[in-house]
N, C-alpha and C positions, 0 to 999 in steps of 0.2 A: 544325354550326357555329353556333355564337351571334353574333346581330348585335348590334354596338352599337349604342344607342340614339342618333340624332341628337340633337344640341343647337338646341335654338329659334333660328330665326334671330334675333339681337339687332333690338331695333327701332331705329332709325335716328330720333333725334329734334330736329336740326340739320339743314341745310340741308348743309352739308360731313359726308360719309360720311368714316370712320376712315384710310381712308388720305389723304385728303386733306389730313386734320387734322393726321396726319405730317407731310406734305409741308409744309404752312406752317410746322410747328414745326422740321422740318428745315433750310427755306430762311430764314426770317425770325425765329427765336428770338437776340433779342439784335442785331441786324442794322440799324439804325437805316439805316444807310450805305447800306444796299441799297434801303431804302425811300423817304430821299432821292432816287435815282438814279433812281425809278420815276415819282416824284414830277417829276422834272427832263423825263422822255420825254416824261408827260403834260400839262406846258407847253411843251411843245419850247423849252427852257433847254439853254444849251453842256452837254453832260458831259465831265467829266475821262476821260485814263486811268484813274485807278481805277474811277470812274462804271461804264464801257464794259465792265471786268473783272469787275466785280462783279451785274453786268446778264447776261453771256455764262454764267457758270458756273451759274446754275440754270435758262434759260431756253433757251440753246441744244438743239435736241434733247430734251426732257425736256417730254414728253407729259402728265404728270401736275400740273407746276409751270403750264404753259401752262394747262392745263384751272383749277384753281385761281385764277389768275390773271383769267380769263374770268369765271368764275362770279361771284368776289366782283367787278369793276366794271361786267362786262354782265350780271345774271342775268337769267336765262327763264324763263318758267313753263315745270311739267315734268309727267307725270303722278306719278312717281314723288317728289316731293319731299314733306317729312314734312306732317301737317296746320298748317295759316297759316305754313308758311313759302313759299308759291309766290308771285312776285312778279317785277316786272322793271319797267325803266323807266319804261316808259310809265305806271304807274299811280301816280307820283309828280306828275301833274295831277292837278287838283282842279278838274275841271270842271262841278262841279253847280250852282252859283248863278254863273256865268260867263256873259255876254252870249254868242252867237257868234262872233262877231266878236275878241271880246277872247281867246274858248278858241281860235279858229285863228291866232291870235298864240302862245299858248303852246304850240298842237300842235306847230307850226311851229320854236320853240324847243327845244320836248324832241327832236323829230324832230333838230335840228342837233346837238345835244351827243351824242346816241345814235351819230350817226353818225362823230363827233368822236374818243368814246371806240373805237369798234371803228376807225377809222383808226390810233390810238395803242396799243391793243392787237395790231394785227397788225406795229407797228413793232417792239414789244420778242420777238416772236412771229418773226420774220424779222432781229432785230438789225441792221436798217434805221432808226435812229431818229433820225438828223439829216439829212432830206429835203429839198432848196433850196426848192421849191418845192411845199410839201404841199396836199392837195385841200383841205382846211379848215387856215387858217391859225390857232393862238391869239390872237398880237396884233393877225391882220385883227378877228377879233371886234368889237376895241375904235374902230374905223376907222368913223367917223361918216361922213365925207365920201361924197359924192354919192348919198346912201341916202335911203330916205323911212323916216317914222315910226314904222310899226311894223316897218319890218326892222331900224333901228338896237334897237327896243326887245326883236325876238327876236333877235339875237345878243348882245346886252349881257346878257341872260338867261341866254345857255346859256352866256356866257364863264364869269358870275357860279356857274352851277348845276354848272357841270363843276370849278371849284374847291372847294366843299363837297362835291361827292361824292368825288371825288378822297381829300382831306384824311379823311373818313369812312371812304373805304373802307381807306387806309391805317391809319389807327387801329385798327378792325376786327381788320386782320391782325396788326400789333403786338401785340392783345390778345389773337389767339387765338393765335397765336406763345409767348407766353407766357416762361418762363426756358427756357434748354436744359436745367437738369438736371431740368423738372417733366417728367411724362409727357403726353398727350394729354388722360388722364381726369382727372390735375393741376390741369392748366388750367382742363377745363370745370368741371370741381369749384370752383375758386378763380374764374372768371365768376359761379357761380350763385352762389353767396355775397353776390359784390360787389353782383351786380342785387337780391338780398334787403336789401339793407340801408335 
């Protein structure tokens, strides 16, 4: 009996593995409305019925959207992730020429929004996401009153840091989303381009 020769396992040179890649192109190709909704969870903003609907069908149950979903707004370092793409929150300080003092004000900040995000994450994850009384509030963020200085200054921080990434990480996905009728390889094909120009 003759064996067939295995195929080299393709190398993996994105941070998102192939089915993953699907998956975004499945859930968010062309989908604006779903990405507002996400957007809505993650300022805890009223959602509509539709919001709610639209929130429910790739998220409820669906192990592989949730995981995605994780990756691009909380990512971890991994062993396995491709070379310089392993990264995760924390290392978006830049605490090398930072006094002390001033870096445990930002620790302290990144520390809040990390936790902000996986609060927010476990809400559309649980379709739990207009809670009365959430452990991190958005608009407390903004809530100066009877704070001293460097805590009004790290939560105005991470209020400020969690709407850039937010706003990023949606785009992101928008962009590797891509059209529904391009393929996966479409897309990255049509990103590397755009980055070369």
């Amino acid at each position: 009996m003759d064996e067939q020769p295995t195929q080299p396992k393709k190398r993996q040179t994105m941070r998102y593995s192939d089915d993953e890649l699907q998956a975004i192109k499945g859930v968010f190709a062309e989908n604006e409305d779903l990405l507002k909704a996400i957007r809505k969870v993650f300022y805890q903003m009223p959602l509509s019925a539709l919001d709610l609907s639209l929130l429910q069908i790739p998220f409820a149950n669906k192990p592989l959207n949730q995981k995605v979903l994780r990756k691009t707004f909380l990512p971890t370092i991994t062993g396995d992730a491709p070379i310089q793409q392993n990264f995760d929150l924390w290392l978006t300080l830049a605490l090398k020429d930072m006094p002390v003092e001033e870096a445990a004000v930002h620790m302290k900040s990144v520390g809040l929004w990390i936790e902000y995000i996986k609060q927010q994450l476990k809400a559309i994850e649980t379709g739990k996401y207009q809670v009365k009384k959430p452990k991190i509030s958005f608009e407390g963020l903004t809530d100066i009153k009877d704070k001293v200085s460097w805590e009004m200054y790290a939560e105005m921080l991470a209020r400020n840091t969690i709407i850039n990434h937010v706003e990023q990480q949606l785009r992101q996905l928008d962009l590797l989303a891509g059209k529904k009728d391009e393929t996966p390889e479409q897309t990255i094909e049509r990103l590397s381009k755009d980055s070369n120009k």
